[in-house]
N, C-alpha and C positions, 0 to 999 in steps of 0.2 A: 449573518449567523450561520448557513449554512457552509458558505466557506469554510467557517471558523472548527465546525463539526468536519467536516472532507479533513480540512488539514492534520487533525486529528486523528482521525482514522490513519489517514497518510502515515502521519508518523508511526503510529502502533504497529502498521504490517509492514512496515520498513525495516523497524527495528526487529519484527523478528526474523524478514529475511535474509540480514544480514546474520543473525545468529544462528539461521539453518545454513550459512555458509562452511559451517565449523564442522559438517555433518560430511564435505569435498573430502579433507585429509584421512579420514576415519576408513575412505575406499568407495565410496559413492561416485557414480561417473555424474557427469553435466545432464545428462538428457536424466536418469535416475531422479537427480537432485529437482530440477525443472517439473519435474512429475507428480515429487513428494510436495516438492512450496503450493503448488497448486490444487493440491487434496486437502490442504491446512488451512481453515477457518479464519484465523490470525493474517495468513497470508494475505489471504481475500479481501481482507479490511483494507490494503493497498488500495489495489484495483477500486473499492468503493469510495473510497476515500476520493481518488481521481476524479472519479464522474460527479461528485460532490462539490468539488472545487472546479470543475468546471461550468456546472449548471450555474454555480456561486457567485461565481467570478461577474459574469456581466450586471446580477444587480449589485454588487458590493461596489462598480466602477462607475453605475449609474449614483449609487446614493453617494458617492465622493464626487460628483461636478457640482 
């Protein structure tokens, strides 16, 4: 179940990182952009999301033997 939640998260601040990519052409440098994803809430649901699917992971492998 946690997993199930990480991956989740996972995806919600993926997607929006990918959509603050659109913020590059507009005149944003890399380091700027990198700055801003990491001030963003949304962003941050990545990174959470990770550490959810990793704590996740080994009982989800244990309850599948």
């Amino acid at each position: 179940m946690l997993f199930l939640i990480g991956f989740g998260l996972t995806v919600a601040g993926g997607v929006m990182i990918i959509l603050y990519l659109n913020l590059i052409p507009a005149g944003l440098s890399w380091t700027s952009y990198l700055f801003y994803i990491i001030s963003q809430t949304e962003c941050q649901l990545f990174v959470l999301g990770l550490v959810l699917m990793l704590i996740g992971l080994p009982k989800l492998l244990r309850r599948l033997k």
